[in-house]
Steps between C-alpha positions, in 0.01 A plus 500: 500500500656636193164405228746372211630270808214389568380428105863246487315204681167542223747502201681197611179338577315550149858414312478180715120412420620591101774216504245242611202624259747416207329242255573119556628308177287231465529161337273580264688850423829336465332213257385781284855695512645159389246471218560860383848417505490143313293693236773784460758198463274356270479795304899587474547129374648375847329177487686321767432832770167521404433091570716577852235775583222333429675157702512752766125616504360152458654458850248774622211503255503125403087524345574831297345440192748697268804337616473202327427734150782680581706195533359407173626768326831455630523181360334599213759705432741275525420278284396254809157408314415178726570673863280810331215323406515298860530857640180671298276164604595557822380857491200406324392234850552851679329719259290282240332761348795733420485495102880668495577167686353268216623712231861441589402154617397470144761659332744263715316199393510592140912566472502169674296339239192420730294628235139396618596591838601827406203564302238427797719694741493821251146433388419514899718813524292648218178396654608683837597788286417520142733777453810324581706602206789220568290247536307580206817528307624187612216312389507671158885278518355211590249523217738585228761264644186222443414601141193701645555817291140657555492452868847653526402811300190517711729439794800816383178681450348539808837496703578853305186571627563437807869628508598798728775727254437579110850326454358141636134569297716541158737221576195270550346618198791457289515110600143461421563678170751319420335119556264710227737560244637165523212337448427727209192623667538872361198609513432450859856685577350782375171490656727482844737725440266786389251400823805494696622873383139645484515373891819715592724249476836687344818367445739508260425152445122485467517778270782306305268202469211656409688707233565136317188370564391829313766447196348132456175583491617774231382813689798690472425876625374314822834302491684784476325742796593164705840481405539878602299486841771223591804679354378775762492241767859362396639797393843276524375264224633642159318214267124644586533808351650329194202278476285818510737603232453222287145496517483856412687415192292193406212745513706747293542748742868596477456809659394347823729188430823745545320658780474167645809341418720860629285398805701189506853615416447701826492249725774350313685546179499167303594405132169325446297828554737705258434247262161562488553833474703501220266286326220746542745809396539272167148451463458910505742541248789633729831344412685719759249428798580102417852538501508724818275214652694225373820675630322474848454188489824374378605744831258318763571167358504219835683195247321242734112569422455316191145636411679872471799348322261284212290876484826706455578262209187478333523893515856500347429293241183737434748782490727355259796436756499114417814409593461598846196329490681210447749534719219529802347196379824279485569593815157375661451191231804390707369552813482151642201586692353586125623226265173345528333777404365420139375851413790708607747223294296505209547878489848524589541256173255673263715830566858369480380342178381863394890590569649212372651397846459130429697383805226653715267409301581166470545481896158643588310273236677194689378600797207558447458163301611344816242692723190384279549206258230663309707760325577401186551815321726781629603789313 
């Protein structure tokens, strides 16, 4: 008999015995396909798929601890608070010592105003797993919510410890620093924002912080090195080298001030920082260099920002061009976003009176009269 004749009846046999070796889908395999794929819903924002996947595998895998959590979440992000936080206790009989589970449990609790609830959930969360960052965070909330201002810096403390990126550790820095500052606790800012850089912590934000801290406390080469670490770090953000200009010139460096400020006009060309400028090319005796400057800035002039607009005034008026002084300051004295403001009216006034437009004059001095009662004597 012909050999690859005989070798037919083999082949057929092994492809047969290869068809029934092929792997059985189990129950427990399809439950965990259906969780994979409620998860991927969950993820692309198709709540009501993701719920009918996980519907499906309850069907199969009724005790599986995560799908009540993942339920949870659902809900969660629907806004659904009450059928989440029935979902996450649920999970919790399953799994009770799952701290994820009584971190959103607690987090739950607290948007639904369950406050003492939600702090023993997250405070058992914690005590599962001190480094729960959310939970931590969401008892620093609580705390500031109650008035508790020390416990929630303690609390935004440790959860930026405890936080995974260098974008969460900063933002949870920043909130503690900022319960700080407004509670005038200055001193203590600084402390933590220095311990927080000298631990690696950099952001544009920490840096920022810790540059004012440094201003307040008066140590302005410090303040100024912090200023340009986070102008690296935001190399978008045009106002930090300006600060690192302007501290430059308070320490009467105008060499490094124009440095500094040129820094700025690179990322983007504003009015405010030709200003400057032009204020330090009149300070060294250069007529032309202010005019060229002031020329820029009359160029790169926004007409909405009215910092730049009250600078490029102050500088015209410095320059002798009082009339268009004037006419940038009736302009914004009219403003009615600005007719309250006391300062700018009073000014507006004191230089129409200087050019004898008394219908301006007399117009700004009423306003600002009517802003503060106080005023009695306008020029």
């Amino acid at each position: 008999m012909n050999p690859r004749l005989r070798a037919l009846p083999l082949i057929a046999l092994l492809a047969s015995a290869a068809c029934d070796d092929r792997p059985k889908v189990t129950p427990k395999d399809h439950a965990e396909g259906l969780y994979v794929k409620g998860t991927s819903e969950y993820l692309q924002g198709q709540f009501e798929a993701a719920l009918a996947s996980y519907e499906q595998m309850r069907a199969l895998a009724p005790n599986d601890p995560r799908l009540p959590a993942a339920r949870g979440e659902v809900f969660l992000s629907t806004g659904k608070l009450a059928e989440a936080a029935a979902e996450f206790e649920a999970a919790l009989k399953l799994e009770p010592k799952r701290s994820t589970n009584w971190s959103r449990l607690g987090f739950v609790q607290a948007q639904l105003g369950r406050t003492e609830e939600a702090m023993g959930s997250l405070r058992k969360a914690v005590a599962l797993y001190p480094n729960d960052s959310n939970a931590l965070e969401q008892l620093a909330e609580i705390h500031l919510k109650k008035g508790e201002q020390d416990e929630a810096i303690r609390h935004f403390t440790l959860a930026a410890g405890a936080a995974a990126s260098s974008e969460a550790k900063s933002e949870l820095l920043l909130r503690a620093f900022d319960v700080l500052g407004k509670q005038g606790r200055h001193a203590e800012l600084l402390a933590l924002s220095q311990k927080s850089v000298n631990e690696g912590v950099r952001s544009s934000g920490v840096f920022t912080a810790l540059g004012d801290s440094l201003v307040r406390a008066g140590k302005l080469a410090e303040a100024a090195a912090a200023y340009q670490e986070a102008a690296s770090l935001s190399p978008r953000d045009p106002t930090l080298w300006e600060l690192v200009g302007t501290i430059h010139l308070q320490r009467d460096k105008p060499g490094d001030a124009i440095a500094a400020f040129k820094e700025s006009l690179r990322v983007k060309d504003r009015a405010v920082v030709h200003v400057a400028l032009a204020r330090i090319q009149l300070a060294m005796k250069s007529q032309l260099g202010a005019e060229q400057e002031l020329a820029a800035a009359l160029e790169s002039v926004q007409g909405n920002d009215v910092r730049e607009l009250r600078e490029l005034a102050d500088l015209l008026v410095t320059m002798g061009r009082k009339a268009d002084a004037l006419r940038i300051l009736a302009n914004l004295s009219a403003e009615h976003d600005l007719v309250k403001d006391v300062d700018l009216q009073l000014a507006t006034a004191k230089l129409a009176h200087e050019l004898k437009d008394v219908a301006l004059q007399t117009a700004a001095c009423a306003r600002a009269a009517a802003a503060d009662p106080r005023v009695k004597k306008c020029p």
